[in-house]
C-alpha positions as CSV (number, residue, x, y, z in Angstrom):
1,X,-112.7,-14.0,-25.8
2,X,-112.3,-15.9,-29.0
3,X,-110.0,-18.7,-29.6
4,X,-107.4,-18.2,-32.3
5,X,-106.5,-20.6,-35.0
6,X,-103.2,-20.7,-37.4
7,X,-103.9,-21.8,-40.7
8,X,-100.8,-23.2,-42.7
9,X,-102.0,-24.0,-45.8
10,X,-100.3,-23.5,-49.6
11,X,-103.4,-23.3,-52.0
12,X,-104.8,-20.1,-51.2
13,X,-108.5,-21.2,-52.7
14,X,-108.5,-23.9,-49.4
15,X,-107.0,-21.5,-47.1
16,X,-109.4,-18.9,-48.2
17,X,-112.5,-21.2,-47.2
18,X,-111.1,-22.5,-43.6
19,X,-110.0,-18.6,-42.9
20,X,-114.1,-17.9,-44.0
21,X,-115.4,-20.5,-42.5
22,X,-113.6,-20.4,-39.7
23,X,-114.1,-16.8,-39.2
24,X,-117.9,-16.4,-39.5
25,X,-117.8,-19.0,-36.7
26,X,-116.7,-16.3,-34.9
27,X,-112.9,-17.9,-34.1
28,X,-110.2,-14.9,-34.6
29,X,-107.7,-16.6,-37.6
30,X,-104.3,-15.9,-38.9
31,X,-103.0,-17.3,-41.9
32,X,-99.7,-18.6,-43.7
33,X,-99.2,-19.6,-46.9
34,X,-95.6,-21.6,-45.7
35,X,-93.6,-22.9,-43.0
36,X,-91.8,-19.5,-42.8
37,X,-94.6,-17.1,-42.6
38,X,-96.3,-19.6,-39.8
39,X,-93.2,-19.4,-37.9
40,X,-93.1,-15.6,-37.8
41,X,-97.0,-15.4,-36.9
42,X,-95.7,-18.3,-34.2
43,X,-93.3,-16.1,-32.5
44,X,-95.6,-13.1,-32.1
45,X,-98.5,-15.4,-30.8
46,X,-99.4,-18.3,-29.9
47,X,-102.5,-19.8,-31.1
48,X,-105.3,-22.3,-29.8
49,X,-105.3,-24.7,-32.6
50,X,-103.4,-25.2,-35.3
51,X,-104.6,-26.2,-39.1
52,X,-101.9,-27.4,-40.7
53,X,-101.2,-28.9,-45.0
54,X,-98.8,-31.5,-45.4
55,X,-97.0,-30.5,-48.1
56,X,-96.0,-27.0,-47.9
57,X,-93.8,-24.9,-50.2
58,X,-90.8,-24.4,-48.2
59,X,-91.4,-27.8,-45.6
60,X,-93.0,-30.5,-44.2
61,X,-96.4,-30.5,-42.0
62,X,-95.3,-33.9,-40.2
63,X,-92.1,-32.6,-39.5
64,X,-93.4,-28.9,-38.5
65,X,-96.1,-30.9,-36.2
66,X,-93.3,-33.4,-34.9
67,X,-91.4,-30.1,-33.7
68,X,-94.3,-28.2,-32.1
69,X,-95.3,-31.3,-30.0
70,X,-91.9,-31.8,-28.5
71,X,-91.3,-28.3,-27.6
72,X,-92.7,-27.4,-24.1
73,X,-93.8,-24.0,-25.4
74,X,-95.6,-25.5,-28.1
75,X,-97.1,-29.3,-27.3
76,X,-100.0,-28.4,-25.7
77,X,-101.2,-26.7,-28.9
78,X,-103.5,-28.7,-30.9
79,X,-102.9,-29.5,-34.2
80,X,-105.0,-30.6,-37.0
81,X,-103.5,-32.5,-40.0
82,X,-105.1,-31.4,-43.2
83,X,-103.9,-33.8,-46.3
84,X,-105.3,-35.6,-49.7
85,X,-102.2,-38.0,-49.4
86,X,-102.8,-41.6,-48.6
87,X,-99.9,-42.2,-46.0
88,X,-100.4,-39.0,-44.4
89,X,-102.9,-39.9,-42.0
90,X,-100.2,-42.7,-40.6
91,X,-97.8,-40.0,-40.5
92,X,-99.7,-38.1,-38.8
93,X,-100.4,-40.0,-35.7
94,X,-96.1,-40.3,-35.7
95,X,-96.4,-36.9,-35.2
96,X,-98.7,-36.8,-32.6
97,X,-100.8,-34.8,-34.4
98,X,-104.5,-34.2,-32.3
99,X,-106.5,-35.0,-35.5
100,X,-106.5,-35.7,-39.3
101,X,-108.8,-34.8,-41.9
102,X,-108.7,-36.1,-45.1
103,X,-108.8,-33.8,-48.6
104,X,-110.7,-33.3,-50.0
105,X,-113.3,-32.8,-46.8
106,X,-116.8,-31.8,-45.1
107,X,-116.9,-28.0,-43.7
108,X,-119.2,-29.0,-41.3
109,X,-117.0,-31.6,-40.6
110,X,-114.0,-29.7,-40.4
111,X,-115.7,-27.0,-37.9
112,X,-117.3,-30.2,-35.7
113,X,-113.4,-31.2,-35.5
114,X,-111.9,-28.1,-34.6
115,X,-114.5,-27.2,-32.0
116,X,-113.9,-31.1,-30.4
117,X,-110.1,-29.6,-29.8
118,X,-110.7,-26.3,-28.4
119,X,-113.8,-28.3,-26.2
């Protein structure tokens, strides 16, 4: 069976290439342009990783992690940070986020990551 990733990212060019990417890789992917739409996909299932932006239209990626990784449902989710801000990849590890990977970034690199988690 294959794993499932949620993809919340914003820029729908990016989200476009992970969802492609991801998906020729053979992982099943769901996607969410904002905090709201990945909280509805959320509720009706729960993925096996978890790509996440930082700075979404409608919230905050640290925050959003910060809140998965304290809920009991939720924590043992992994959860990649995806951001091209400086002081995100600190921010990140407050978060207790699994991993961070820096914009702009590698696909190879990306797909090595995810595939570490979900290992």
């Amino acid at each position: 069976m294959s794993k499932l990733i949620q993809i919340i990212e914003d820029d729908e060019a990016i989200r476009d290439v992970i969802e492609y990417i991801l998906q020729q890789s053979e992982f099943d992917v769901t996607v969410a342009a904002n905090a709201k739409e990945f909280k509805i996909n959320l509720f009706n299932t729960l993925p096996d990783l978890i790509l996440m932006d930082v700075r979404l239209p409608d919230g905050n990626g640290i925050q959003l992690c910060r809140k998965l990784k304290q809920s009991l449902d939720t924590r043992h989710i992994p959860v990649i940070i995806i951001s091209a801000h400086a002081n995100a990849e600190q921010s990140s590890k407050e978060a207790f986020a699994d991993d961070f990977i820096s914009k702009p970034f590698d696909l190879d690199d990306l797909l090595k990551r995810v595939e570490n988690q979900l290992a």
